[in-house]
N, CA and C atoms as a LAMMPS dump frame, in Angstrom:
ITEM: TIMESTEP
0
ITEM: NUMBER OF ATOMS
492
ITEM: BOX BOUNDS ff ff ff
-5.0000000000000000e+02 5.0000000000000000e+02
-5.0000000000000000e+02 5.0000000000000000e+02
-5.0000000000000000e+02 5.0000000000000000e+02
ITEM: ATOMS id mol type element x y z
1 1 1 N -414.419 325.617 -138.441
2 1 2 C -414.309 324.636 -137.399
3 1 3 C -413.879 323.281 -137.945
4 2 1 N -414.166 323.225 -139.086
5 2 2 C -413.727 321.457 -139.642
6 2 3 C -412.506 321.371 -140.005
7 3 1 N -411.745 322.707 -140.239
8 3 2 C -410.439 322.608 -140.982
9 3 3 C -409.569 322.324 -139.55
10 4 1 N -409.571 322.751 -138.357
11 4 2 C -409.041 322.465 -137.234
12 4 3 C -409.182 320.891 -137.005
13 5 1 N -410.575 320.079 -136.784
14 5 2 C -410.665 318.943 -136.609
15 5 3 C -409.863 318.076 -137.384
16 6 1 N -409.853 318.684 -139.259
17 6 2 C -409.646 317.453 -139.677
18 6 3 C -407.903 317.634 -139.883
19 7 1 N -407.448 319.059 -139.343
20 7 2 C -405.972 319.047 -139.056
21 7 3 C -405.576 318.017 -138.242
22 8 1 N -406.075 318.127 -136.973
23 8 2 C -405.707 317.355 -135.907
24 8 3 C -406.044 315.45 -136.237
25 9 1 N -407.239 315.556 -137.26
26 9 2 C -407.441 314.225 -137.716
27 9 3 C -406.362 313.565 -138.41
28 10 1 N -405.589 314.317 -139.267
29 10 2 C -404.23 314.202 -139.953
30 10 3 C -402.991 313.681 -139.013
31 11 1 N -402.954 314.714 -138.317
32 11 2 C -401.751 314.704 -137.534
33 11 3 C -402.184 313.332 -136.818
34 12 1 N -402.901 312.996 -136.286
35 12 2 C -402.926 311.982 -135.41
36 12 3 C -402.914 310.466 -135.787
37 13 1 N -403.239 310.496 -137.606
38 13 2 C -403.544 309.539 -138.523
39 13 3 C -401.912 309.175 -138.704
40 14 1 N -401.532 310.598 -138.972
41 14 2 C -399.968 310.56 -139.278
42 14 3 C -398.905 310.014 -137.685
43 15 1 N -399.352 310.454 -136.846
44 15 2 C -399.067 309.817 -135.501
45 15 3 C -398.906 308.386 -135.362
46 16 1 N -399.888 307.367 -135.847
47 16 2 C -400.392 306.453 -135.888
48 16 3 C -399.081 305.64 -136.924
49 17 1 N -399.598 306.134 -138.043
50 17 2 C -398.982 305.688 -138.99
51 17 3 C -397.307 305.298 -138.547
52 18 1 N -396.495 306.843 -138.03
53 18 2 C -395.182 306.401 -137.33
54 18 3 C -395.027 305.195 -136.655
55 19 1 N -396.112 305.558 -135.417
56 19 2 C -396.19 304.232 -134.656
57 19 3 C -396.016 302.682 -135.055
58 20 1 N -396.84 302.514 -136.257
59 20 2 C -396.97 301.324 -137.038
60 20 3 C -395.476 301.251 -137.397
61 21 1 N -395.145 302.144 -137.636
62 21 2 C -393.47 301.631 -138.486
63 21 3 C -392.375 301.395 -137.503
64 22 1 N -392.407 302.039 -136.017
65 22 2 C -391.324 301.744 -135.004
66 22 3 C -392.048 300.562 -134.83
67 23 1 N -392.881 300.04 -134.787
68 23 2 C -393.702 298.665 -133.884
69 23 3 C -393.088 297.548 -134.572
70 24 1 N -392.999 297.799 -136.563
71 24 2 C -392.271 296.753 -137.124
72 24 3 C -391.162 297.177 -137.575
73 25 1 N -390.298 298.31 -136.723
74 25 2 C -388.94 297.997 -136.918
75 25 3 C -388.424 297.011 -135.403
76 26 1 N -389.039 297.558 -134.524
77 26 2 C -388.722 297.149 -133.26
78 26 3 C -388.696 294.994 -133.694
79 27 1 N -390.182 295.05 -134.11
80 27 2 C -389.958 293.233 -133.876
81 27 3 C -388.804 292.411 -135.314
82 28 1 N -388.145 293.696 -135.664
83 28 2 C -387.129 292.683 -136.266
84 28 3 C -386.055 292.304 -135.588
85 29 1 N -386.373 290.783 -135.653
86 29 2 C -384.821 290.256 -134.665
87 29 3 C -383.647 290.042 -135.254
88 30 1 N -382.762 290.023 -133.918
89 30 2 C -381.385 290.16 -134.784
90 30 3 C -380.985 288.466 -133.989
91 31 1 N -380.728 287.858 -135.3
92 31 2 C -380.176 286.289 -134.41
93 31 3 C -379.035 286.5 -133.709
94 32 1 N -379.382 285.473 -132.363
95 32 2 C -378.274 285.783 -131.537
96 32 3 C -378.082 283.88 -131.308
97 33 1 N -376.724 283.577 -131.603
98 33 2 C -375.935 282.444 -131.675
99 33 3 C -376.206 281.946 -130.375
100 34 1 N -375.44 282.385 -129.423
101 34 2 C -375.174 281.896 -127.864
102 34 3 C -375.731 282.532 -127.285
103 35 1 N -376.08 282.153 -125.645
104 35 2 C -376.822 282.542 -124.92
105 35 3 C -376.048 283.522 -124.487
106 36 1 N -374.837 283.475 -124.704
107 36 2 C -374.115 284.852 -124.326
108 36 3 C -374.206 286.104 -124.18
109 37 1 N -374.201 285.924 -125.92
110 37 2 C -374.627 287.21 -126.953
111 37 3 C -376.387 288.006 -126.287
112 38 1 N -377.1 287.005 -125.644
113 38 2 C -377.802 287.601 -125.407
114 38 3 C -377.951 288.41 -123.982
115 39 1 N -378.909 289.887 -124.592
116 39 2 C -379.096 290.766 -123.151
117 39 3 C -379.647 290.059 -122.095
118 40 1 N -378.817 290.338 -121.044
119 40 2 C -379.88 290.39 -119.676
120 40 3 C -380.413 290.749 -119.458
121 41 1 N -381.239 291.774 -119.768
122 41 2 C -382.575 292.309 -119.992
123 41 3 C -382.804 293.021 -120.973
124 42 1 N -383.553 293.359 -121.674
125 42 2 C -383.95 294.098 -123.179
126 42 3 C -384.388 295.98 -122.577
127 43 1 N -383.143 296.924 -123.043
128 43 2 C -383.223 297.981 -123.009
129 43 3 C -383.886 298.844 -124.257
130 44 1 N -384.576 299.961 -124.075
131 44 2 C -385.354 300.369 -125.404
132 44 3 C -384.053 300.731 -126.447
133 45 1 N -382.639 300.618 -126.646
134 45 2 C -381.712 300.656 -127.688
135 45 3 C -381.052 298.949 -128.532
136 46 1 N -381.599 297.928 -127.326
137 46 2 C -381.176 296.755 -127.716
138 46 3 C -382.512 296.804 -129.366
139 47 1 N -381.413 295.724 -129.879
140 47 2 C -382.006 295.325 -131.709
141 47 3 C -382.631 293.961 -131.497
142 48 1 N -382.791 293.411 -130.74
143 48 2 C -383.628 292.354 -130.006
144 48 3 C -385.284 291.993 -130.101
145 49 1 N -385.588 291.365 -131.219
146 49 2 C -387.039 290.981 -131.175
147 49 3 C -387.486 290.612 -129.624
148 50 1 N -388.335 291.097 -128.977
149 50 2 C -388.905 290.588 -127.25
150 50 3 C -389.209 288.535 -127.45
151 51 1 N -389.702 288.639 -128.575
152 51 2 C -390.555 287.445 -128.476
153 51 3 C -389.483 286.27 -128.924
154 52 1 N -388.636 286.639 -129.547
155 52 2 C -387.136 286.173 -129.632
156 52 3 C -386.218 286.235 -128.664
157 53 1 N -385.955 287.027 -127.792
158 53 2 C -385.596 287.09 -126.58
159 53 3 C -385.451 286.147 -125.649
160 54 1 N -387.145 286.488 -125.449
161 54 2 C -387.828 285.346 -124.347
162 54 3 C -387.559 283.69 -124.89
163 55 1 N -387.901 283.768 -126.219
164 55 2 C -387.581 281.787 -126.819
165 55 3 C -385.964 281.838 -126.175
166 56 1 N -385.108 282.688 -126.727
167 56 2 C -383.833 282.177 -126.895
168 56 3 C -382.759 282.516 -125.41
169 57 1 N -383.479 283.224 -124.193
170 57 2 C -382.775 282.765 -123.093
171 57 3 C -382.99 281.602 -122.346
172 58 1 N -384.118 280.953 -122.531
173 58 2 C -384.788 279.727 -122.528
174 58 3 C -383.953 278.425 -123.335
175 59 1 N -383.419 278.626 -124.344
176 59 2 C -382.918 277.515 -124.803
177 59 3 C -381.551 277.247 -125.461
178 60 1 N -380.656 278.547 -124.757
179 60 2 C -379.399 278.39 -124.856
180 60 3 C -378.65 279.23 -125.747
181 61 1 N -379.579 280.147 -126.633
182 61 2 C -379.543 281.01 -127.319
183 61 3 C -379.671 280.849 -128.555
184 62 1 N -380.419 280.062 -129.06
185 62 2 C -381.002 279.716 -130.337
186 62 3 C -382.576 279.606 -129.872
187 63 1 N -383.125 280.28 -130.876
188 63 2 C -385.049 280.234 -130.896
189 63 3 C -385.648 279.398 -131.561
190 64 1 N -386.541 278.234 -131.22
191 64 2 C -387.038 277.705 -131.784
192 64 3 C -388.107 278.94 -132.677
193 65 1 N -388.764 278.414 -133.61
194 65 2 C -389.634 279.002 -134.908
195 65 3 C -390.604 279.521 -133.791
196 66 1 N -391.421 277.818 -133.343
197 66 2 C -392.378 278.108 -132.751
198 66 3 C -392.895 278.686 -131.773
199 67 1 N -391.694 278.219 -130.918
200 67 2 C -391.767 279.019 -129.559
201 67 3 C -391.779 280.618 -129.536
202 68 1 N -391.488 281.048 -130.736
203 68 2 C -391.354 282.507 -130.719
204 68 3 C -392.323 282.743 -131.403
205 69 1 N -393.474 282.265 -131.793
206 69 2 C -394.391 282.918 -132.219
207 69 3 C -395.458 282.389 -131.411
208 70 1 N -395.217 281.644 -130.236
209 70 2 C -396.339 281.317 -129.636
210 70 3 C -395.846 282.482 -128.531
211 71 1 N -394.875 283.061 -128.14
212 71 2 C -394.498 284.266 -127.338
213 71 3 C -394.945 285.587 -128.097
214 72 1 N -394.722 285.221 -129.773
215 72 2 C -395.376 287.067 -130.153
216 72 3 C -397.019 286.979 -130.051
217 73 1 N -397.223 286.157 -129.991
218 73 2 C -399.128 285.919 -130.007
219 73 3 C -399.014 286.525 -128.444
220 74 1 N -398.498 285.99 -127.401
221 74 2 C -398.469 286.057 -126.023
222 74 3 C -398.303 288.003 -125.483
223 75 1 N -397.388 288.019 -126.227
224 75 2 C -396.872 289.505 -126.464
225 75 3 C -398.662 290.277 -126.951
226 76 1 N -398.562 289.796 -128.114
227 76 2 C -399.985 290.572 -128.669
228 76 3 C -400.891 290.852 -127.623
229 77 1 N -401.475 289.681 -126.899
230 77 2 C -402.869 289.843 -126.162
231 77 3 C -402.335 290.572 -124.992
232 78 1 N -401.156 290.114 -124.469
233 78 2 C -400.414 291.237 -123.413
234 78 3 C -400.905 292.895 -123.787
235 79 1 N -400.205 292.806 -125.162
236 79 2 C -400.447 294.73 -124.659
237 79 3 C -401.804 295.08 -125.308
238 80 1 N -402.655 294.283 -125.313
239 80 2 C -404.151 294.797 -125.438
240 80 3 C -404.716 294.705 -123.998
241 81 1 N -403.507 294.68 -123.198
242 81 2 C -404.203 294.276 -121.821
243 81 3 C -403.505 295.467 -120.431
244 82 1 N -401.982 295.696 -121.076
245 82 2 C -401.297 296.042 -120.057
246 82 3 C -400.831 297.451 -120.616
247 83 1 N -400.184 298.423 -120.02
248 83 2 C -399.589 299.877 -120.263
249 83 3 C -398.146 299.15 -120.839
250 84 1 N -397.724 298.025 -120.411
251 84 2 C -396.491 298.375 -121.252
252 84 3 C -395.941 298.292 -122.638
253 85 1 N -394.844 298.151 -122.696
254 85 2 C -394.406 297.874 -124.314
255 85 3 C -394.162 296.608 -124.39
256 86 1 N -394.208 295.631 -125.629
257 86 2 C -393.854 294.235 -125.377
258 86 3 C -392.439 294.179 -125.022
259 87 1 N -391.664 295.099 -125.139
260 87 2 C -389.637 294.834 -124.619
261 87 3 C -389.967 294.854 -123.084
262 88 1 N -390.614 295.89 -122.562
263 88 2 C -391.143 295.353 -120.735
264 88 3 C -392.291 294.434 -120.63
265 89 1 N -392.745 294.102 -121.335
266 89 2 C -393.684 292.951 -121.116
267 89 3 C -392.66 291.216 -120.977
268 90 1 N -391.794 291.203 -121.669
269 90 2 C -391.149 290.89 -121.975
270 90 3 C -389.724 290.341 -120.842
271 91 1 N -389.341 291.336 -120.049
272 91 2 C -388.246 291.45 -119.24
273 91 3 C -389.359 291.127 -118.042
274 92 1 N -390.247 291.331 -117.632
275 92 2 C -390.903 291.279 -116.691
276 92 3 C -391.595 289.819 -116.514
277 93 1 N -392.073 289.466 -117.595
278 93 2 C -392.236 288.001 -118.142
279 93 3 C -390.781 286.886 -117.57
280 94 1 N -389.635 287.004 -118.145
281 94 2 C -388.995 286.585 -117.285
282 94 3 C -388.651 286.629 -116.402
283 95 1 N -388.417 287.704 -115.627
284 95 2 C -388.264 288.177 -114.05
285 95 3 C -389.027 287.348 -113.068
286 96 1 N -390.187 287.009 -113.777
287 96 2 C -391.006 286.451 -113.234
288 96 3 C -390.708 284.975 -113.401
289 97 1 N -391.098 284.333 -114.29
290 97 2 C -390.181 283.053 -115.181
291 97 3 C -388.863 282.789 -113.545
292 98 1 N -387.839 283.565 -114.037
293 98 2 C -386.75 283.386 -113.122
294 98 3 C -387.507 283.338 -111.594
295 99 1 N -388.029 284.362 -110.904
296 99 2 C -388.344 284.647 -109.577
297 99 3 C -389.587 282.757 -109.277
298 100 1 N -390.112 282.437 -110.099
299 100 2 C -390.866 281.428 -110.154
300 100 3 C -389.65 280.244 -109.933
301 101 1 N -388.903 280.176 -110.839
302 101 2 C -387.997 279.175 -111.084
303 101 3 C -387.483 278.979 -108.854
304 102 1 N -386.829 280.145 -108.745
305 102 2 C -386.216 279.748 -107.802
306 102 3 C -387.467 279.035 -106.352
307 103 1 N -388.15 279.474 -106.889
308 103 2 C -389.631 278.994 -105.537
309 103 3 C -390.152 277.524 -105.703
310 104 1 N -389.852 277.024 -107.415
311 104 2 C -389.377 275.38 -107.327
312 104 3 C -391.016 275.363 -108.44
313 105 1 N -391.673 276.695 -108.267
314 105 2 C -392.405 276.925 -109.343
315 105 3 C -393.025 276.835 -110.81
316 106 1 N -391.914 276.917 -111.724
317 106 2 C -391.565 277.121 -112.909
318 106 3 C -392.882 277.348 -113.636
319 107 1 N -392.47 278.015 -115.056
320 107 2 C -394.033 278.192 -115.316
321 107 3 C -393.579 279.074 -117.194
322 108 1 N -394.455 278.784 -117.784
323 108 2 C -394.061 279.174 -119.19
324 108 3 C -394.34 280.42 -119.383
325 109 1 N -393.327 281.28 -119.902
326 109 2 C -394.065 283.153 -119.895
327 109 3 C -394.731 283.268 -120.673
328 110 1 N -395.12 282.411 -121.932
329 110 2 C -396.479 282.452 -122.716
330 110 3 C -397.635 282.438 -122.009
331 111 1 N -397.492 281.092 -121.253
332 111 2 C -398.923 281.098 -120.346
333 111 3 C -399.201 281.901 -119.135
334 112 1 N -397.855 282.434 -118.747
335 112 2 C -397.62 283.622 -117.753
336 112 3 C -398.937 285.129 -118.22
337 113 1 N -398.071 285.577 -119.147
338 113 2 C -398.82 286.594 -120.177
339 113 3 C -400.124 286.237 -119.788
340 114 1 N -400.538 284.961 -120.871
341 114 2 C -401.712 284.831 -121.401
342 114 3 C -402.621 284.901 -119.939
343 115 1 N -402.225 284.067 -119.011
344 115 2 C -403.077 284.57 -118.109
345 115 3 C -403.406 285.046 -117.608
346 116 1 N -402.096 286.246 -116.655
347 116 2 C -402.346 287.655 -116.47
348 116 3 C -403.06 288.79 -117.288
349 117 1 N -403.42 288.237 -118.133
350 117 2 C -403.704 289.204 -119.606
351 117 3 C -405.619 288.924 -119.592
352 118 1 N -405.936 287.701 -118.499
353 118 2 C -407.184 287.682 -118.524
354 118 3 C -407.7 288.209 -117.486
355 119 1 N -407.234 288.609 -116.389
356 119 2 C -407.118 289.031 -115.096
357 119 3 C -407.112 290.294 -115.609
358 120 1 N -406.398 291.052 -115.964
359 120 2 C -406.511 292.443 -116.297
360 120 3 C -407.517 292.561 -117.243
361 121 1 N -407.83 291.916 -118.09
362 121 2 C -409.233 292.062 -118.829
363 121 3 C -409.963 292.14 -118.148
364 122 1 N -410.504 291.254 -117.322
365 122 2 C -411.722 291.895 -116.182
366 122 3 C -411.845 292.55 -115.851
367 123 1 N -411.035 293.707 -115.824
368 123 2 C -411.141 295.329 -115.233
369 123 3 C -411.583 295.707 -115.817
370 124 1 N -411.819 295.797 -117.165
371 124 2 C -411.63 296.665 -118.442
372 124 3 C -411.226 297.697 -118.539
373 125 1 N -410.071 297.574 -117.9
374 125 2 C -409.295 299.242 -118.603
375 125 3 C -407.727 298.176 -118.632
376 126 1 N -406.718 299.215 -118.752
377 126 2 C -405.198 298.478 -118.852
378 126 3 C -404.761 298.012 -117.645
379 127 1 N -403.779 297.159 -117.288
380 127 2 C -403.252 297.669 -115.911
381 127 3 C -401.841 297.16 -116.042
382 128 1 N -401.215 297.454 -115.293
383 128 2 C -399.966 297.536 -115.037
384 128 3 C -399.438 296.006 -115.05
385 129 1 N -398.255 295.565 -116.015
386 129 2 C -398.024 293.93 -116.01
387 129 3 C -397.155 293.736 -114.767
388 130 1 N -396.357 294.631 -114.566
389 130 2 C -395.433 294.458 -113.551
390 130 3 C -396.306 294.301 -112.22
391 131 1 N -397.036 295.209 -111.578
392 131 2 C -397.965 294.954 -110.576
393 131 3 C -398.454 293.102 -110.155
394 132 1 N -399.469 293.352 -111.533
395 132 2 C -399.813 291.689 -111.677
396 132 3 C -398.659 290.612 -111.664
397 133 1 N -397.773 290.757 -112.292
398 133 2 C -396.533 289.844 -111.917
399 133 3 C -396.29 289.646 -110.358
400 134 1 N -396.14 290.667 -109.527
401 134 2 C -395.36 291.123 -108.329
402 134 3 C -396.917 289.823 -107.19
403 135 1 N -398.067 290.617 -107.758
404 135 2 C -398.701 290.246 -107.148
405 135 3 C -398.984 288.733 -106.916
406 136 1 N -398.472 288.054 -108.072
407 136 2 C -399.131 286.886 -108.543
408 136 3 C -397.952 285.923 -107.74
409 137 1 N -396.59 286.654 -108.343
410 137 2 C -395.585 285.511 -107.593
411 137 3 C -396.063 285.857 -105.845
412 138 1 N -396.418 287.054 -105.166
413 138 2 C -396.526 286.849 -103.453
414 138 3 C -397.272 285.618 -103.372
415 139 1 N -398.308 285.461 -104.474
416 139 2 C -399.711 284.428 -103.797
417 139 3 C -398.876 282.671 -103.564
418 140 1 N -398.46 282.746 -105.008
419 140 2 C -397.552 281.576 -105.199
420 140 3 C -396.112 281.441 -103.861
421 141 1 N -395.793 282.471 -104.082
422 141 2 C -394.595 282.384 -102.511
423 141 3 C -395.28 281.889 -101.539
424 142 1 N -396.725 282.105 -101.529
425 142 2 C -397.356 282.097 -100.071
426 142 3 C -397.906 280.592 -100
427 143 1 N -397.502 279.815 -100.93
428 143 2 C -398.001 278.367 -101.369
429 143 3 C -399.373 278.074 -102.268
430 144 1 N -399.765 279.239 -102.919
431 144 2 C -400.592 278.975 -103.564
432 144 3 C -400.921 278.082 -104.927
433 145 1 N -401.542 277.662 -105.442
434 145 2 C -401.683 276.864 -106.496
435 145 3 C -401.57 277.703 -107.724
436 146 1 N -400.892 277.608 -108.893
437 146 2 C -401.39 278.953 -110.259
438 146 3 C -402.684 278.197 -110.013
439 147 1 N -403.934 277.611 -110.57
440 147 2 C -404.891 278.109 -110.494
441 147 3 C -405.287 279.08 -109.048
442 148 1 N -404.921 278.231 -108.195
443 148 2 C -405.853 279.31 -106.936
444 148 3 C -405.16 280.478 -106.763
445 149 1 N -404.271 280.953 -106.99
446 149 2 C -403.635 282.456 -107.316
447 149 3 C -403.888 283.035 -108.567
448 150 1 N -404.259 282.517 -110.014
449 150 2 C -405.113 283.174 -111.14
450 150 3 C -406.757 283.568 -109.833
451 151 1 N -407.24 282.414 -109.508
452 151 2 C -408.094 282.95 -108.964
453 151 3 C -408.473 284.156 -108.114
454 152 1 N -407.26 284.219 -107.403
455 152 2 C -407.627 284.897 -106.419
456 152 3 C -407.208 286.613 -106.854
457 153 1 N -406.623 286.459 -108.273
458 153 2 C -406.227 287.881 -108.291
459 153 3 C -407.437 288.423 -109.311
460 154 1 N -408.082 287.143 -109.929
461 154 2 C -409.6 287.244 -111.077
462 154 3 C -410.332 287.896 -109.925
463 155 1 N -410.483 287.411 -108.73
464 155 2 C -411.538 288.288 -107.961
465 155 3 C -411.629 289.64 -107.459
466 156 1 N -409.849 289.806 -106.943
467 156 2 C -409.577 291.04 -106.587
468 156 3 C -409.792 291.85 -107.894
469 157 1 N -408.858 291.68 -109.202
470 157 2 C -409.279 292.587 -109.915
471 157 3 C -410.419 293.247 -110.798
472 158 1 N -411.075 291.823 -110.899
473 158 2 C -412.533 292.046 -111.038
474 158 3 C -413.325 292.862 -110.621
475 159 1 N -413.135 293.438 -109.33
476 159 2 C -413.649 294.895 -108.514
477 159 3 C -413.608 295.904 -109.552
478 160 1 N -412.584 296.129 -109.651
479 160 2 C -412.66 297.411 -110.368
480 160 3 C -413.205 297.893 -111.915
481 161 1 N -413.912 296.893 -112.53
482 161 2 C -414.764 296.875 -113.18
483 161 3 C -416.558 297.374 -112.495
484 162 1 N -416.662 296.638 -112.03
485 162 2 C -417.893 297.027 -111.095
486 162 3 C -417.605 298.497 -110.349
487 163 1 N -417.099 298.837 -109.982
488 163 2 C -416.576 300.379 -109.264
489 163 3 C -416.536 301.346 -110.675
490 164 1 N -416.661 300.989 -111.31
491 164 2 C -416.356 302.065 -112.595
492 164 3 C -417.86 302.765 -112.746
């Protein structure tokens, strides 16, 4: 019976291990000059760091240092929070960014993340970033304040912690 377990303990160690190595091939960025050069949205074949991405459609297509590591931190607590990958954490982050922009909104996708990322913590399980995005810009369409729309989605999702 142990030689089965600690097969599957292998394989899954070894699972892991892959994982670790697409995770830091994926965040190597490839500099992109002009805003040109860059994707309109980040497909799983683009060579596109996410957190580089996000700095550099923002500022014309050059990344500041910082700004992109205050987006991979943003990225980080994201997917300890959400089902997706940081390249859709990422595209959705701006979607949102943009969909904000036009409502006269505006709003930083670091602090976007970071706060949706506390809202889904209250559940304690994952949840979906896109959802929370969708949901968050209706409240704001509807004239809400970001705090009183963080609020109001901290309460709704907060349920489902207690229901568990």
């Amino acid at each position: 019976m142990r030689a089965p377990r600690l097969a599957a303990l292998c394989a899954t160690l070894a699972a892991l291990l892959c994982a670790c190595e697409e995770t830091a091939q994926q965040r190597e960025a490839v500099e992109v000059k002009r805003k040109d050069e860059l994707p309109k949205w980040l497909t799983p074949i683009d060579r596109v760091d996410p957190a580089y991405w996000l700095a550099a459609r923002k500022s014309g297509g050059a990344a500041v240092e910082g700004r992109v590591a205050r987006l991979q931190a943003a990225l980080d607590i994201g997917g300890a929070h959400f089902l997706e990958a940081p390249r859709m954490l990422a595209n959705r982050a701006a979607q949102l960014g943009d969909m904000l922009s036009e409502i006269g909104a505006a709003e930083d996708e670091a602090q976007s993340i970071e706060s949706l990322a506390r809202v889904a913590a209250a559940t304690g399980s994952k949840q979906t970033f896109g959802d929370l995005c969708q949901h968050y810009f209706n409240l704001r369409k509807q004239g809400a304040t970001r705090d009183a729309a963080l609020a109001d989605l901290l309460e709704r999702y907060s349920v489902q912690k207690r229901g568990q």
